[in-house]
N, C-alpha and C positions, 0 to 999 in steps of 0.2 A: 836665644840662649836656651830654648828649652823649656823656660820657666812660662809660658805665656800661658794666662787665666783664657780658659774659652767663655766667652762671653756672645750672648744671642744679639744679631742688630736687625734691625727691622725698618726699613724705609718705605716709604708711602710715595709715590707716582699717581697722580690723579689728571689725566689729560681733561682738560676743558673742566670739568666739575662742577659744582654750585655758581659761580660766576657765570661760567656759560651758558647756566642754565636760564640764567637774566636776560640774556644777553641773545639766544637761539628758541629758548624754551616757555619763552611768552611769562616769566616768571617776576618780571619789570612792571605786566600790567597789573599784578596784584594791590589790592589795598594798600597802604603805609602800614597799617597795622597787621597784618600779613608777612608782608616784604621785611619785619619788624621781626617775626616769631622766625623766620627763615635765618634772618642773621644772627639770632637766638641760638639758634640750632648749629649754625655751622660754626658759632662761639663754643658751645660746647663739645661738637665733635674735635675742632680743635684742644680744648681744654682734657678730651679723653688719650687722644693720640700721649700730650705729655705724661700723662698719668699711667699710659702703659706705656713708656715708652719707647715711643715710636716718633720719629724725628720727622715734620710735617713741613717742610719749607712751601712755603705760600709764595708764587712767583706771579706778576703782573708781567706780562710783554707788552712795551708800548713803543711803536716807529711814529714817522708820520707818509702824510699820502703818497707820497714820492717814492717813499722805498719799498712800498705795496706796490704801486702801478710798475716801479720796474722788475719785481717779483713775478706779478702779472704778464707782461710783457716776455719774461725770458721764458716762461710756462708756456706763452703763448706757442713762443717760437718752439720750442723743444716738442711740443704735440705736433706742431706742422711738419718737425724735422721726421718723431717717430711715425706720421701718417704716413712721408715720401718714402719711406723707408721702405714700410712693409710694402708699399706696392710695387716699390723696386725687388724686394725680396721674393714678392709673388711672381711678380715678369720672370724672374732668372730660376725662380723654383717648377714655373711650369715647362721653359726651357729645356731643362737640365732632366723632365721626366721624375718616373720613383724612382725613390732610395735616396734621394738629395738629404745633404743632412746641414738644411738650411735652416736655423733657430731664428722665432720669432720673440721667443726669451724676453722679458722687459720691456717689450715695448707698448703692447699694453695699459705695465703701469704708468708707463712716461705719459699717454696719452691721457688717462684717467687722474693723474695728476692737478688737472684743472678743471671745473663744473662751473657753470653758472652760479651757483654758490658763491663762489670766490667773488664775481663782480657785484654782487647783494651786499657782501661783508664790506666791497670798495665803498660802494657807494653812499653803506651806510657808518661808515669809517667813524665820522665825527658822536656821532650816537653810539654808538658799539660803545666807543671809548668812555664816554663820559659813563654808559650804566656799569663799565668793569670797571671803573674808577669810584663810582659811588659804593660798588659794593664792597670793595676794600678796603674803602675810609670807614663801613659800617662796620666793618670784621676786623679790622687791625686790633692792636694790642703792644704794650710796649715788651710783653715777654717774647711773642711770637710774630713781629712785623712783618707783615708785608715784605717783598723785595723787588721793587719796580726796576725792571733791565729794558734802557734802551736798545732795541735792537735796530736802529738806523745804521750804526755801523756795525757789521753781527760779528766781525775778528773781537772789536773791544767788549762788546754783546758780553762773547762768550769768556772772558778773563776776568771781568767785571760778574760775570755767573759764578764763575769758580771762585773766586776768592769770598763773593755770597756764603756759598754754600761751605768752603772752608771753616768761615766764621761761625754760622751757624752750626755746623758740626762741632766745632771747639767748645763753643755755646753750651750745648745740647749733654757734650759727653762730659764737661764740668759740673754740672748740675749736680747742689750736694755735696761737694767734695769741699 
């Protein structure tokens, strides 16, 4: 209508973060009393965000082994697929001589897509979970909870995200009113 107040929003994305850092960053084998001042801190960076408001949703992903190893498994395949590729791409690009304007485009990342990394994460599936787990229960809050989204089936994953973050948006922007 014309009439609308400009108002500034500000949203916070933190891929991996403090949790990960437990969990990749050797930050699990600290002290209690350590691992104490840590979720200290990331109590209060959350406590900062609402204070300037900035809308901080704290997401926990948790599947089980099944839905990794077939994760796994289709990476697998899809690196084998982009391997065959490029070398069919080379056969037909050496073929065909210069000036071919044969794109090797993406497939790179298809290949890079999966690292040994990934089977370290598998294997250490069961532990991974329990220190992102502990460190949640250390950092929760009933202003600013946690929002644990099974992704075992990632269609419901992501509806069950969105109405998440609906909520806490509705949450977020009533605040004070």
């Amino acid at each position: 209508d014309g009439n609308e107040e400009d108002t500034e929003h500000i949203g916070l994305v933190w891929d991996r973060g403090p949790a990960g850092d437990f969990v990749y960053g050797g930050l699990n084998e600290l002290s209690p009393v350590e691992k104490k001042k840590r979720y200290e801190e990331f109590i209060a960076f959350d406590q900062q965000c609402r204070e300037k408001d900035v809308l901080f949703l704290k997401l926990l992903f948790v599947t089980n082994r099944d839905s990794i190893a077939k994760t796994l498994g289709k990476r697998l395949a899809q690196k084998k697929m982009a391997k065959d590729l490029t070398t069919w791409l080379q056969a037909c690009s050496s073929r065909s001589g210069e000036g071919s304007d044969i794109s090797f485009e993406g497939l790179e990342a298809i290949s890079a897509h999966i690292d040994p990394t990934d089977f370290i994460a598998f294997n250490n599936y069961e532990r991974n979970l329990r220190i992102f787990s502990n460190f949640a229960l250390n950092t929760d809050s009933t202003i600013n909870p946690w929002v644990v989204v099974n992704t075992g089936d990632r269609y419901a994953a992501r509806k069950a995200l969105m109405r998440a973050f609906r909520s806490h948006l509705h949450d977020f922007e009533s605040r004070g009113k």
